[in-house]
N, C-alpha and C positions, 0 to 999 in steps of 0.2 A: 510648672509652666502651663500645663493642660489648663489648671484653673485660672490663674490670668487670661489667659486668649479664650478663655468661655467669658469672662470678664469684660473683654475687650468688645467682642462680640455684642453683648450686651450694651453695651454703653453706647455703641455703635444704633442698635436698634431703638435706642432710648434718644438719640441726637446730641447725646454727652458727645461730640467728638473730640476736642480736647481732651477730654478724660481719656479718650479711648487710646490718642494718640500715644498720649504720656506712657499708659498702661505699655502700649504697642513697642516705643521705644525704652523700656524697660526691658522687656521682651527679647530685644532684640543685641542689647547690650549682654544679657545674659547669654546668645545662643541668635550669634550671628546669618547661622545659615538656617532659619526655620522658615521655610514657605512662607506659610501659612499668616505668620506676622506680618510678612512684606505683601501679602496680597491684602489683606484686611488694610495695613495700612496703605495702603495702593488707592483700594475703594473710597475710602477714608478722604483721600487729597483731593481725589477726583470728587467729592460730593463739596468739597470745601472750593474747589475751582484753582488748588494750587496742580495744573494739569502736566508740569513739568517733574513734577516731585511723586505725583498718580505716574507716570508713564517710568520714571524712575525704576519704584516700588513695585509695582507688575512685572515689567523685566526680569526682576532681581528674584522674584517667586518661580520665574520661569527657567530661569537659570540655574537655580537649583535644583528644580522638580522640570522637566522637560515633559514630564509625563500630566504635570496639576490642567488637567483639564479646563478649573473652572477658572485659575488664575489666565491660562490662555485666552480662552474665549472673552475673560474682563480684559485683557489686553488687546484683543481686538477690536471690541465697541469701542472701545475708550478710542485707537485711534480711528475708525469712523467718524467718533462724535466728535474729533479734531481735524476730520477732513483729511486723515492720513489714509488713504483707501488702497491704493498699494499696500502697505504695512498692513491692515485691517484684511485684507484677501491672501497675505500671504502666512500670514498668524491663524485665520481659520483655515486654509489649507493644510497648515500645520497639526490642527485638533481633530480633521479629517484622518489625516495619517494613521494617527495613531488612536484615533474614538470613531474609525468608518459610518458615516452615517448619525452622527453629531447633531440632535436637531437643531441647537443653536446656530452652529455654525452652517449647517446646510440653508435653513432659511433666510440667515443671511448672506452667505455667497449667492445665493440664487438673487435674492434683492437686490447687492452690488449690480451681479451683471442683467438683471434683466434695465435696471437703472443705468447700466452701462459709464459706471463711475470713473 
């Protein structure tokens, strides 16, 4: 499994995304609750512009891992870059919680409300 999603990764970094996807949802069929699959493939939709199926796939990483930091914080941008700003402020609050001092997420909570979105 470790070697597929180093796999996927790669393919990812290569602009294979299909390949990656395919890789991903192999993945995933084998070892339906692995993060790390659904945040990649998360990334993955979001780059491709399927942003229903990215905002899916983030969730689904976060839900397992409440803890994956970085799947949170992609959950967040993603929904800012959809204008979900509520969602986006309350998903970095979330990465606060539990990563106090977050720079991702601190710099952009401060952006939302200095932007007062």
């Amino acid at each position: 499994m470790d070697e597929k999603l180093r796999q996927a990764y790669a393919f990812r970094y290569e602009g294979k995304y299909k390949e990656a996807i395919a890789l991903l949802e192999e993945i995933l069929q084998e070892d339906p609750s692995c993060p790390p699959a659904h945040h990649l493939l998360g990334l993955i939709y979001g780059f491709i512009g399927e942003f229903e199926k990215s905002l899916e796939e983030l969730r689904k990483a976060v839900e397992l891992d409440g803890n994956f930091i970085q799947a949170r914080n992609d959950l967040a941008l993603t929904y800012a870059m959809l204008g979900m700003y509520e969602e986006a402020k309350q998903e970095f609050q979330k990465v606060l919680e539990i990563d106090p001092g977050n720079p991702l997420a601190t710099k952009h909570l401060r952006l939302m409300e200095t932007e007062e979105i």
